[in-house]
N, C-alpha and C positions, 0 to 999 in steps of 0.2 A: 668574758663568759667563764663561769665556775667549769672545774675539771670534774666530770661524775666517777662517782667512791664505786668501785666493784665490791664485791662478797670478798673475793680472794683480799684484798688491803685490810680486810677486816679481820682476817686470822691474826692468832698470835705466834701459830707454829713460823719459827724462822725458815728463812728461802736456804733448800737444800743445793741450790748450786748460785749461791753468790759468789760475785765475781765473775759470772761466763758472761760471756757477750749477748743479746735477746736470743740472737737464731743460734746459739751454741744450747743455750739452755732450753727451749723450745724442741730440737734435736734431743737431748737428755731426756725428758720428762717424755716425747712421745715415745721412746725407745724404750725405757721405763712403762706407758702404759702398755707395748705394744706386747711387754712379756719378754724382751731381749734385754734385758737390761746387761751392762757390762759386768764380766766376772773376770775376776784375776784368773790366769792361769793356772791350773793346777798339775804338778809332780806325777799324781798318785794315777794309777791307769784305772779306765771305765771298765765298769762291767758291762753283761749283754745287755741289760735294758737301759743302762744309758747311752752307750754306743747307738739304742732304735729312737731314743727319744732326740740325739743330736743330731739322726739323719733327718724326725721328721722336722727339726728346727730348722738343720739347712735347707731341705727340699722347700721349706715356706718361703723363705731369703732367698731364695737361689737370683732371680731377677735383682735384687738388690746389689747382691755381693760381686755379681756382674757388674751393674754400673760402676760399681767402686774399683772392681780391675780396670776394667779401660780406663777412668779418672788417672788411674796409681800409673798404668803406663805411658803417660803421656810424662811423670817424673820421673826425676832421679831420684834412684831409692837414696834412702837416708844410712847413716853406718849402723843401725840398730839391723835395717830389716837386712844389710848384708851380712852381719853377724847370722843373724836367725837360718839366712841359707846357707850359709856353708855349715853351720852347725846340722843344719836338716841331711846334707850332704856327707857330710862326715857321718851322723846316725846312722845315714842308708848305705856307708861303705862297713861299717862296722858290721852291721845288721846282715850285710850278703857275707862277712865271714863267720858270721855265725850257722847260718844257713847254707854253707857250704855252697854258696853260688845260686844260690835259687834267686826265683823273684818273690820279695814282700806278698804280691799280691798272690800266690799263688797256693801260698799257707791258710789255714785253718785259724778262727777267732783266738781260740788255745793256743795255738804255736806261737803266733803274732803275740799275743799275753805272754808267753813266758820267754820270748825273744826280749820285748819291753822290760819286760824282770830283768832280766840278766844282766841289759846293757845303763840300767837306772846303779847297778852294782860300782861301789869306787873305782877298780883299776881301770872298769870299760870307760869308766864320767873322764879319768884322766887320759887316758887315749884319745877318745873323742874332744876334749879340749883343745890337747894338741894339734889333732888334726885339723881341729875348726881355724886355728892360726896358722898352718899350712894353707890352708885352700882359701883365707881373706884374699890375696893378692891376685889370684885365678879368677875368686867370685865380683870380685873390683871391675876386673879387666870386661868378664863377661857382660859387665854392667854398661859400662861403655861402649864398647863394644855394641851393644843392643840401641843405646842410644844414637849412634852413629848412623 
């Protein structure tokens, strides 16, 4: 029995995610339609109306980005995503000497902004480096630790 020809075989535009797996690219394309498409991370701080447009993007996800926590804590993080927290860790010890002991949260959009300014500045990037290699071996243990 003949295989039937879809519309899509008929295009000539090449497949933008050759090489993924069916359900990898499946995944992509509806993530892609759904208006979340993946974006690199960006350096440069939001302003107010992007900071309203990311809440209402996570408030849509929220039930998603759940199931993908409990998925994630049933592993072991990988050394990427412990890198990422003791860097987050190091940020927020940084960020409370700036703020002379306050909490993050308890500052103003402005203050938050110009704390993020300051600490983007070289000599903070390299403090915060270091520190991030200080607290890998802490954030390691804590890892295990949680897994146990």
């Amino acid at each position: 029995m003949a295989n039937f020809v879809s519309f899509k075989d008929m295009l000539a535009t090449p497949d933008a995610y050759a090489g993924y797996d069916d359900q990898l690219k499946y995944r992509k394309q509806k993530n892609k339609r759904m208006g979340y498409e993946e974006a690199e991370p960006t350096e440069e701080e939001l302003s107010i109306s992007g900071r309203r447009k990311l809440a209402r993007v996570m408030k849509r996800r929220k039930s998603q980005l759940k199931r993908s926590r409990e998925r994630a804590k049933k592993r072991m993080a990988t050394k990427d995503v412990l890198k990422k927290r003791a860097r987050r860790q190091s940020r927020g010890a940084a960020a409370k000497i700036l703020t002379k002991g306050k909490a993050k949260s308890d500052l103003s959009v402005a203050m938050k902004k110009s704390i993020e300014k300051r600490l983007s500045q070289g000599g903070w990037q390299q403090r915060i480096n270091v520190l991030q290699k200080r607290l890998m071996p802490k954030v390691r243990k804590q890892e295990v630790g949680r897994k146990r």
